[in-house]
C-alpha positions as CSV (number, residue, x, y, z in Angstrom):
1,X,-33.5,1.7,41.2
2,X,-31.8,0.0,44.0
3,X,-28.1,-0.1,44.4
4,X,-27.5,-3.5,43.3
5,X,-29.5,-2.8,40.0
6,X,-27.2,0.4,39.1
7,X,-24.0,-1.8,39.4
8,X,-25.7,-4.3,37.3
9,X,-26.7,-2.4,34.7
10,X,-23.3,-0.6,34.8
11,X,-21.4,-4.0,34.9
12,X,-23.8,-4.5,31.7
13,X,-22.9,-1.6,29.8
14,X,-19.8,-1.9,30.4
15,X,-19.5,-5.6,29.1
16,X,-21.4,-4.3,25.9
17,X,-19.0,-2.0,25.4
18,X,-16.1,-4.1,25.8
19,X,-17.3,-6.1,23.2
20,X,-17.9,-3.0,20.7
21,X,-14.4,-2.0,21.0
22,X,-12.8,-5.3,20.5
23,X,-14.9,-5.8,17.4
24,X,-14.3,-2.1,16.2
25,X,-10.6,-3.0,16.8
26,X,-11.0,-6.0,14.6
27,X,-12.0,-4.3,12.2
28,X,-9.5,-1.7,12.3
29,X,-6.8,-4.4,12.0
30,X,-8.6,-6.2,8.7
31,X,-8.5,-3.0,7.2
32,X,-4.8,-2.1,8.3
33,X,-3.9,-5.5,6.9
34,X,-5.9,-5.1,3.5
35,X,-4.6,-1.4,3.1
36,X,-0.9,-2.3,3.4
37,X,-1.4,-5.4,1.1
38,X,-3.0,-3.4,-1.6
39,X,-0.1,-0.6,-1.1
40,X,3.2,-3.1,-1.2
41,X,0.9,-4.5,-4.5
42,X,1.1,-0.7,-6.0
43,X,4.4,-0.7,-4.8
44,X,5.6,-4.0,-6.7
45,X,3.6,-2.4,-9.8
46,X,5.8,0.7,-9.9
47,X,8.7,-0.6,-9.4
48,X,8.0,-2.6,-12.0
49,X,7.4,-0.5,-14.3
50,X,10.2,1.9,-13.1
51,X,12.5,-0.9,-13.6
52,X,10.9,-1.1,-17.8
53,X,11.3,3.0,-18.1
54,X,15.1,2.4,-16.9
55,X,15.6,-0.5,-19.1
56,X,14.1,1.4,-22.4
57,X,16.3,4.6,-21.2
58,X,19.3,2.6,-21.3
59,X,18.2,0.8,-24.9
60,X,17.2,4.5,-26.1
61,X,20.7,6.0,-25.3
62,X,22.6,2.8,-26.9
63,X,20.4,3.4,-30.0
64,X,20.8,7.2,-30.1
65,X,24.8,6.4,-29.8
66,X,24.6,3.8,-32.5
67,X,22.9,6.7,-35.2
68,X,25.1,9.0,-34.3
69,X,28.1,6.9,-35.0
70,X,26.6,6.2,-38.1
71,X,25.7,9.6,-38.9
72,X,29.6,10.7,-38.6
73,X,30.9,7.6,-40.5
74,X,28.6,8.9,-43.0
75,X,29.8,12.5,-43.3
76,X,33.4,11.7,-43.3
């Protein structure tokens, strides 16, 4: 192999890869991308439903307050 094929071949391989990293890197940044749309999703989801266990926390004390008033107008 003659000096001029080595840096060819080197020149070659090293073009190659170039171009396997900047796919791999592609790749890397479609999954990033569908990874943190899938988690802000989640995220909407539970707060969502933290939001409802809040609300029917609230409308459970309000009704527990309500019976209880009731209960003592009763027993007077």
């Amino acid at each position: 192999m003659t000096p001029e094929d080595l840096i060819q071949e080197t020149k070659e391989t090293l073009e190659f890869n170039t171009k396997k990293v900047e796919i791999l890197d592609k790749d890397i940044e479609k999954i990033k991308s569908e990874a943190i749309e899938k988690i802000n999703k989640l995220q909407q989801d539970r707060n969502q439903i933290v939001s409802q266990i809040l609300k029917d926390k609230g409308g459970l004390e309000k009704l527990e307050k309500l019976i209880n008033a009731n209960n003592k107008v009763e027993s007077k």
